[in-house]
C-alpha positions in Angstrom: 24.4 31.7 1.2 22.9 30.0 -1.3 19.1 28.2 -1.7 18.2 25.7 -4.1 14.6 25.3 -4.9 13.3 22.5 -6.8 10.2 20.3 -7.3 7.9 22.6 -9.4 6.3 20.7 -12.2 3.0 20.6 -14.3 0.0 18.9 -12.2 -3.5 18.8 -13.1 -6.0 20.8 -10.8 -6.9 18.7 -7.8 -3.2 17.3 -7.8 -0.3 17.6 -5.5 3.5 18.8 -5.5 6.3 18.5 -3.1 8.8 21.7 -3.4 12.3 21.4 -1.8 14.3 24.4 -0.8 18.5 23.2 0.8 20.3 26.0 1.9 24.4 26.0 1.4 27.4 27.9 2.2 27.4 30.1 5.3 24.3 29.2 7.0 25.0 29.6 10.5 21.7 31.7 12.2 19.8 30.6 10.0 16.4 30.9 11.5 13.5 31.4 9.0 13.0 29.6 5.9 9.7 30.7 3.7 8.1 30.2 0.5 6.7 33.0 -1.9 4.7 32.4 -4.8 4.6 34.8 -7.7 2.0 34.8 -10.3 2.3 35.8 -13.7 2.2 39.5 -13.7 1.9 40.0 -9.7 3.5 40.4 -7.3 5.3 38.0 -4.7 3.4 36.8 -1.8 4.2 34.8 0.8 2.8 31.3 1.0 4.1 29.9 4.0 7.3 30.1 6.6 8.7 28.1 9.5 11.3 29.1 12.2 14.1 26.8 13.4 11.8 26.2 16.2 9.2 24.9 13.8 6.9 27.6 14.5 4.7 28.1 11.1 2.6 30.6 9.3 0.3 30.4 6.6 -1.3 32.8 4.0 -5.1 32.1 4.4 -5.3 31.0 0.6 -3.1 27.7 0.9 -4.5 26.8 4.7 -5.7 23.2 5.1 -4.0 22.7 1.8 -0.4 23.3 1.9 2.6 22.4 4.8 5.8 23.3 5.5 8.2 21.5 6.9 11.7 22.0 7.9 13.4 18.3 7.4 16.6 19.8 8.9 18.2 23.0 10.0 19.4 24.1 6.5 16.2 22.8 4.2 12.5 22.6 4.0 9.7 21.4 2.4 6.5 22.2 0.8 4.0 20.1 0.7 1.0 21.0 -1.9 -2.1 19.3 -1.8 -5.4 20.1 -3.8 -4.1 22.6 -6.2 -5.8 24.9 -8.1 -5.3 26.9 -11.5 -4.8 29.7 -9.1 -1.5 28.2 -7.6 0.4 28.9 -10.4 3.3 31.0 -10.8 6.7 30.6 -9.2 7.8 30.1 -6.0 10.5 31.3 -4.1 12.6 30.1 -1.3 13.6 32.7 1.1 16.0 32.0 4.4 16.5 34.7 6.8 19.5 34.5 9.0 20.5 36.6 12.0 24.1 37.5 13.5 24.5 39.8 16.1 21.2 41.1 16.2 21.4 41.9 12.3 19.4 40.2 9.8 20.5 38.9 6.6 17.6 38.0 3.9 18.3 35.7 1.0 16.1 34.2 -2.0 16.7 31.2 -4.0 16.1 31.3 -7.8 12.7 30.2 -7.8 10.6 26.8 -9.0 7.7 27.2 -11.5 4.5 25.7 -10.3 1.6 25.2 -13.4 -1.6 23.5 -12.6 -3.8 23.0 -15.6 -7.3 23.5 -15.2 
């Protein structure tokens, strides 16, 4: 399996971004898709996820700001409003598929976010 992230970019505080995350290859069970966002010198944390069902989940820092979307079974979206210096870092797409009760976790090579101040 792999995921290809794109859409990161340099934006001014205040501004917007649109990430993109396909998945390819053997994707059958593939259930959860998620963002992460890493800033410089911490650690990854995750921004947002959706299930196949469309169920989502936010970290409290990007609610009311950010949205996921899953625009078919084997990609999703990230929609970033109102950014802040803080938003920075890169970001991460992450599927998690299941077969036969066994869970398989994969991470895409990442999309570097800056937002000037």
């Amino acid at each position: 399996v792999q995921l290809q992230a794109s859409g990161g970019g340099l934006v001014q505080a205040g501004g917007s971004l649109r990430l993109s995350c396909v998945a390819s290859g053997s994707v059958f069970g593939l259930y959860t898709m998620g963002w992460y966002h890493q800033a410089p010198g911490k650690q990854r944390e995750l921004v947002a996820t959706i299930t196949r069902g469309s169920s989502t989940n936010y970290a409290d820092s990007v609610k009311g700001r950010f949205t996921i979307s899953r625009d078919n079974p084997n990609a999703m979206s990230l929609q970033m409003n109102n950014l802040e210096p803080e938003d920075t870092g890169v970001y991460f797409c992450n599927g998690l598929i299941v077969r036969d009760s066994v869970k398989y976790e994969y991470w895409g090579q990442g999309t570097l976010v800056t937002v000037s101040s």
